[in-house]
GULO-560069 format. One line per 3 residues: their letters; for each residue z, x, y of C-alpha. Coordinates in pm, whole numbers, plus 50000, padded with zeros to 5 digits. Example, Ala and Ser with C-alpha at 12.3 -4.5 7.8 and 13.67 -1.06 7.14 Angstrom:
BEGIN
AS	50780/51230/49550; 50714/51367/49894 .
REM end
This chain:
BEGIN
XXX	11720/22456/38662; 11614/22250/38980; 11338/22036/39040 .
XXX	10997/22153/39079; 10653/22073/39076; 10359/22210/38921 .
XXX	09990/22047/38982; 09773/22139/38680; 09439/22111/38815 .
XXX	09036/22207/38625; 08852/22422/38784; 08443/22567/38805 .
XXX	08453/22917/38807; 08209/23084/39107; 08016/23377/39125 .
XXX	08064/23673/39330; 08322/23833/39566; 08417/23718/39908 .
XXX	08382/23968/40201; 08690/24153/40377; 08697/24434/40602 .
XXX	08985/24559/40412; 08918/24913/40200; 08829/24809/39832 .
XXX	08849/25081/39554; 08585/24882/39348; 08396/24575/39380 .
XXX	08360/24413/39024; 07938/24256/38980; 07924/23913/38792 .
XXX	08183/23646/38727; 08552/23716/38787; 08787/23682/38452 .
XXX	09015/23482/38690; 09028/23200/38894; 09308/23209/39184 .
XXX	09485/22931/39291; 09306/22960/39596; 08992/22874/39447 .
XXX	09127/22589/39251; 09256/22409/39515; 08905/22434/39675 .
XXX	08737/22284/39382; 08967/22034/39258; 08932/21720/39476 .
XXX	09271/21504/39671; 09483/21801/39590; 09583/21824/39964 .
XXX	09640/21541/40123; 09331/21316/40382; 09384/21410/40717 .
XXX	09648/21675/40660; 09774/21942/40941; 09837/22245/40744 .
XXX	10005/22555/40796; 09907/22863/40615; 10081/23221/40562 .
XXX	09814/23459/40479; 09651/23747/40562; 09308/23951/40465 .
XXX	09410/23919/40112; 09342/23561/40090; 09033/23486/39981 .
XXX	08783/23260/39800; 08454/23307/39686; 08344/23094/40008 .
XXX	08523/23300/40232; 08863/23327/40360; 09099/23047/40328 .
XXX	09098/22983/40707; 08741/22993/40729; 08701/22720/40436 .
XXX	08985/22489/40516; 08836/22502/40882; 08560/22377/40777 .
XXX	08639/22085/40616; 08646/21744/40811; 08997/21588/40641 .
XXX	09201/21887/40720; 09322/22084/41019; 09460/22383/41019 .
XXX	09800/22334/41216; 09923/22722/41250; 09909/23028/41139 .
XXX	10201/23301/40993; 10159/23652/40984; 10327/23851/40711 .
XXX	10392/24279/40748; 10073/24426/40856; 09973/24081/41015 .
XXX	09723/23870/40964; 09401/24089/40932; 09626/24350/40713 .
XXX	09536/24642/40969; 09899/24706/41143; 10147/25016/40991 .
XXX	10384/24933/40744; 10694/24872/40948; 10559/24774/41275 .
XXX	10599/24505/41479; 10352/24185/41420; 10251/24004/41693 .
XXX	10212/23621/41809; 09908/23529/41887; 09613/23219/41869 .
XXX	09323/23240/41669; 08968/23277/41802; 08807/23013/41557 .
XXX	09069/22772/41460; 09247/22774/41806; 09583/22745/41610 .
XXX	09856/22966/41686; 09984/23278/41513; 10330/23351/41458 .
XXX	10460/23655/41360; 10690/23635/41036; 10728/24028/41106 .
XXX	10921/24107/41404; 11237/23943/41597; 11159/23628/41363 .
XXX	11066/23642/41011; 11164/23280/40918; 10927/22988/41059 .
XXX	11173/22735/41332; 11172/22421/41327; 10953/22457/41680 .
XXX	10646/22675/41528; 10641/22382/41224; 10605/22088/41467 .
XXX	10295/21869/41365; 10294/22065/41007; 10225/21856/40690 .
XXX	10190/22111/40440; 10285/22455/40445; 10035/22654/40194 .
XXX	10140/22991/40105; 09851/23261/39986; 09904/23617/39966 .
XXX	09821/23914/39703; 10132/24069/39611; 10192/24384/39455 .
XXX	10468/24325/39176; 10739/24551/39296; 11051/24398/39465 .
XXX	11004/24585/39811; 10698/24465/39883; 10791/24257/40137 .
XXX	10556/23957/40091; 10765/23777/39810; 11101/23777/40081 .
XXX	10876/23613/40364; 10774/23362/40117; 11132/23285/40041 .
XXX	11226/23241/40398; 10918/23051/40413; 11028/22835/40183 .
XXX	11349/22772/40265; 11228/22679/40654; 10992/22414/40439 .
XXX	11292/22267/40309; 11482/22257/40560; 11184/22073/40764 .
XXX	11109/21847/40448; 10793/22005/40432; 10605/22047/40095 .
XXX	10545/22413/39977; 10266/22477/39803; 10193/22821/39655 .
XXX	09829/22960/39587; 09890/23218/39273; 09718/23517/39262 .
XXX	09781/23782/38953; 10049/24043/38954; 09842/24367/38961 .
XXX	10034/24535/38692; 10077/24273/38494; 10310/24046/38338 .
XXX	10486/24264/38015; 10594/24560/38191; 10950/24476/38326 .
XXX	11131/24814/38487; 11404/24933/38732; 11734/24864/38814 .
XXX	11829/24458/38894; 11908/24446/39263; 12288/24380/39329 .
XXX	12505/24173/39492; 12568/24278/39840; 12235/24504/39860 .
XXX	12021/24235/39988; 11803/24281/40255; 11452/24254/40361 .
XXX	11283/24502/40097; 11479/24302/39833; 11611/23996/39878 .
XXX	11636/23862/39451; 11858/23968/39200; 11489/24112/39004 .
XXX	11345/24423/38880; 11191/24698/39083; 10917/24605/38862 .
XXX	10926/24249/38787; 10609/24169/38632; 10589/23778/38802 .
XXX	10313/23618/38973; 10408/23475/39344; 10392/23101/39152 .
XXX	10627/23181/38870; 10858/23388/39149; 10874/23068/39422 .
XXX	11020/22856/39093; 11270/23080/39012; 11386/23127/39326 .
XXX	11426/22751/39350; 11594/22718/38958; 11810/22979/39029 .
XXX	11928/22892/39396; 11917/23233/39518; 11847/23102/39906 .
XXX	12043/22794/40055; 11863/22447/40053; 11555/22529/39869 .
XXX	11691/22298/39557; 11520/22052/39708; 11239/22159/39842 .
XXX	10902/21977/39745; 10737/22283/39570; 10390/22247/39411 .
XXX	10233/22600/39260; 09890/22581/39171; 09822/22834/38871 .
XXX	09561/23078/38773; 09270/22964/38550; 09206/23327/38274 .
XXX	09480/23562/38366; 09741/23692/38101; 10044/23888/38110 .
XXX	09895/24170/37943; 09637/24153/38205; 09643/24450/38466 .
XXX	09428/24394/38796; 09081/24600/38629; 09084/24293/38359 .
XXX	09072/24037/38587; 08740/24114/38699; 08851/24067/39106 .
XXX	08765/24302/39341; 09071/24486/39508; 09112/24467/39875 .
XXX	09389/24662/39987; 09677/24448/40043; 09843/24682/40297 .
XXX	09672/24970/40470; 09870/25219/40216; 09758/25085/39895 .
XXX	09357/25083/39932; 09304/25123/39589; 09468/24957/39222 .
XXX	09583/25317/39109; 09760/25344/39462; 09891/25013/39405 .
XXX	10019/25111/39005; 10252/25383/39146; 10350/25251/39386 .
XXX	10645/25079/39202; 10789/25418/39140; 10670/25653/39374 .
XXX	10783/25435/39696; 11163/25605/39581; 10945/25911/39786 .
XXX	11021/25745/40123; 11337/25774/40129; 11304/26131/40100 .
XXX	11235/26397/40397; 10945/26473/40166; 10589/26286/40208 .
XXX	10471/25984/39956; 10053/26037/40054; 10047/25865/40374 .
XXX	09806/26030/40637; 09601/26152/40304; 09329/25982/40092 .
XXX	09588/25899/39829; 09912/25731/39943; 10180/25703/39675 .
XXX	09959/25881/39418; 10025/26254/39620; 10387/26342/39713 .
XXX	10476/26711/39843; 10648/26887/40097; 10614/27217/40249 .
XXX	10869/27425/40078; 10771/27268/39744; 10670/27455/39452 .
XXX	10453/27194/39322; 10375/27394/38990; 10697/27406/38875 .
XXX	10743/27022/38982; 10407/26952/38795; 10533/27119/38454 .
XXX	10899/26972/38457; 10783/26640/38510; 10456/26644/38255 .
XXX	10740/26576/37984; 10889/26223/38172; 10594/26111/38305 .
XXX	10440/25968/38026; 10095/25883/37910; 09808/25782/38086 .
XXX	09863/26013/38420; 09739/26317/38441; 09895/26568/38705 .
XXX	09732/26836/38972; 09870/27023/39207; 09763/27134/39596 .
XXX	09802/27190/39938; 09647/26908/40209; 09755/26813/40543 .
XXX	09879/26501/40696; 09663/26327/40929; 09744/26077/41181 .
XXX	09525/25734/41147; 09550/25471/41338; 09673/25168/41139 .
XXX	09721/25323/40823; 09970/25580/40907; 09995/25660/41242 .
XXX	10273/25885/41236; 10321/25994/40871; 10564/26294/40777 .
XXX	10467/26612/40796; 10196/26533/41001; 09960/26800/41090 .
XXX	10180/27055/40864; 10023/27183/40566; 10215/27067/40252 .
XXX	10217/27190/39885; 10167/26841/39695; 10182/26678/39325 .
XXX	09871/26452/39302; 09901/26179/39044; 09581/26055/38881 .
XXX	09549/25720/38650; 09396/25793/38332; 09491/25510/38164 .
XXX	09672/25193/38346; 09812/24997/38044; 10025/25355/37963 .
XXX	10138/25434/38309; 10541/25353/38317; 10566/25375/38741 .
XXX	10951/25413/38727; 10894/25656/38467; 10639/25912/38709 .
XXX	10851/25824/39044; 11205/25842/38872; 11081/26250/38747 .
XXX	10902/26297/39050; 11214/26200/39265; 11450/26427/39069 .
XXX	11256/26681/39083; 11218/26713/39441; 11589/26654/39524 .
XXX	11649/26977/39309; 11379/27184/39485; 11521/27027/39818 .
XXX	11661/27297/40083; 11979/27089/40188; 12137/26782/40174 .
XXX	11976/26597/40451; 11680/26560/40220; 11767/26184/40110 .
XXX	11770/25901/40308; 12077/25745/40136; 12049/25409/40339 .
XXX	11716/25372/40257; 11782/25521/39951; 12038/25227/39858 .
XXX	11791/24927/39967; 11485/25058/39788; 11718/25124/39429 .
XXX	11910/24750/39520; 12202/24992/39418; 12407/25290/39489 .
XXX	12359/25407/39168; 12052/25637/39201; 12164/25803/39496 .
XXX	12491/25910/39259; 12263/25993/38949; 12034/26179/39155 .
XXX	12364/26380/39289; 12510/26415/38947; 12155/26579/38855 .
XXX	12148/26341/38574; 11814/26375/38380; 11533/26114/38472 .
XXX	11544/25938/38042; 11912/25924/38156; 11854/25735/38480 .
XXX	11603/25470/38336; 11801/25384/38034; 12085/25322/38289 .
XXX	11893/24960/38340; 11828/24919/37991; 12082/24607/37983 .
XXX	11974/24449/38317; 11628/24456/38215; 11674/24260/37873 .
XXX	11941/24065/38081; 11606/23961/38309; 11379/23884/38029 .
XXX	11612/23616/37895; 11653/23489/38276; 11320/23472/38355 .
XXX	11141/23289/38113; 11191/22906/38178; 10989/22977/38478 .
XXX	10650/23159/38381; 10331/23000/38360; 10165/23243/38193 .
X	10141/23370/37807 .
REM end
């Protein structure tokens, strides 16, 4: 295991909820159950250094009880905020998954914005001139194609490489920390949607990820890279995001609310499908459908795989274009019969588990062959291996205790580096 360093700091919890424009499915009253790493760093005194020029990479997601992280830093006389990185979606969190982020300067700080989503999705050397500190502070998702967790890796290996310190601002893993599901991506399958050997569903905060992509050397020249996490005050691995008492603000257009963002981890498998996964609807990755689905007979095979703690209707709705969400979902305008998902009770839900069924159900209902998306297929799995199970029409217990080994293999792997009980 390599060198790293973790700042333990105390904390006084605040009040309240900070402000976003971003879609919210619930805004918690009272105190929050947990304390971010973003609002410890704000409270605990000398943590960053007098006079330093930092760089952040955040978006709408990072808050503090005082406001956004740019707003506060700003703010303070004894630190300047150097430059600005914009993950997917960019820095306000309103562009479509996919599309192109743009450079840019911002209106209040004056510091520049530069895209980590387009042509260049590593910082150079040239957009970290006059950097002191590069702070990353982003709410994640906890499944490994979310693509926030790669930009921080490229992040950090740019810090490195620059002999820049790393710091990284936890933030909870919305489905918690116990669950641990889906195949192990391989070697050879890397890319931007999964760039660690991990679980679909990992079930690691951003802090105890950044380490063990630095213990386990999985990008070039990070061994040494000066990496400071600063923890979570209250959250616990059996915690899902309702517990920690935080309002949600949608991390990505696609996911405005937590239930959106619990199947997610399974029902993303949808994309790579002909078929729709909810966007251009009110419920993205909780409705799936297409329109020569028979949705009833989808509904009552997959009752039986699904699990508890979901409850399953079905229905016919209509794909809209909007602007920033989904501005040119599948199907749009076309009336499709659909499978609506609806979270009954969180701690049950198994998300491999509903999108596994869901996924082999619709490739047995689908009219030809061009129905999957085997390339994308291949990068969302980390593996060919669904793709030929999904062929084989292997049964969906069959296909999930195909990882069985990998998963146990991950537990063992993962635990020098968690910061959490």
């Amino acid at each position: 295991m390599c060198l790293w360093r973790l700042t333990v700091l105390s904390f006084v919890l605040f009040s309240g909820c900070a402000v976003s424009d971003a879609p919210r499915s619930d805004a918690p009253s009272g105190t929050p159950t947990v304390a971010t790493g973003a609002e410890r760093l704000l409270t605990e005194p000398g943590l960053l250094p007098s006079d330093a020029r930092v760089g952040l990479i955040v978006n709408h997601t990072s808050v503090t009880s005082n406001g956004h992280l740019i707003d506060v830093l700003h703010q303070r006389e004894d630190i300047t905020v150097a430059a600005l990185f914009g993950p997917e979606h960019g820095i306000r969190g309103d562009a479509d998954a996919g599309a192109p982020v743009q450079d840019g300067r911002d209106v209040v700080t004056r510091a520049p914005i530069y895209s980590l989503y387009g042509d260049t999705r590593q910082p150079t050397p040239s957009m970290l001139e006059g950097v002191d500190l590069l702070v990353f502070d982003m709410q994640d998702v906890g499944a490994r194609f979310y693509t926030y967790i790669s930009t921080m890796g490229l992040a950090m290996q740019a810090a490195a490489r620059n002999n820049i310190p790393f710091v990284v601002l936890d933030r909870p893993n919305p489905l918690g920390g116990e669950l641990v599901d889906g195949y192990v991506l391989e070697p050879g399958q890397e890319s931007f949607v999964g760039m660690y050997p991990i679980p679909v569903q990992h079930g690691m905060t951003v802090g105890e990820l950044a380490r063990m992509i630095q213990g386990e050397a999985w990008l070039e020249d990070v061994a040494d890279l000066d990496l400071r996490v600063v923890p979570m005050e209250g959250w616990a691995r059996s915690m899902l995001w309702p517990g920690t008492g935080l309002a949600w603000i949608a991390p990505s257009p696609n996911l405005p609310t937590f239930e959106a963002a619990l199947l997610y981890a399974g029902t993303c498998f949808i994309e790579a499908t002909s078929a729709s996964e909810g966007r251009g609807t009110e419920a993205p990755f909780l409705t799936a459908g297409a329109p020569w689905l028979n949705a009833g007979a989808v509904a009552s095979e997959i009752r039986s795989h699904t699990g508890q703690g979901l409850s399953l209707t079905t229905g016919t709705i209509t794909p809209r274009s909007i602007p920033g969400v989904s501005t040119h979902p599948k199907w749009q305008d076309t009336a499709i019969n659909t499978v609506h998902f609806t979270v009954e009770q969180p701690d049950a839900v198994r998300p491999l588990a509903a999108g596994i069924a869901l996924l082999a159900a619709f490739s047995r209902q689908a009219p030809d062959s061009t129905f999957l998306d085997i390339r994308w297929m291949r990068r969302l799995a980390g593996t060919d291996r669904l793709h030929a199970d999904l062929m084989a029409g292997h049964a969906p217990e069959t296909i999930m205790s195909s990882w069985a080994h990998e998963v146990r293999a991950f537990h063992t792997l993962r635990a020098p580096y968690l910061l959490y009980d």
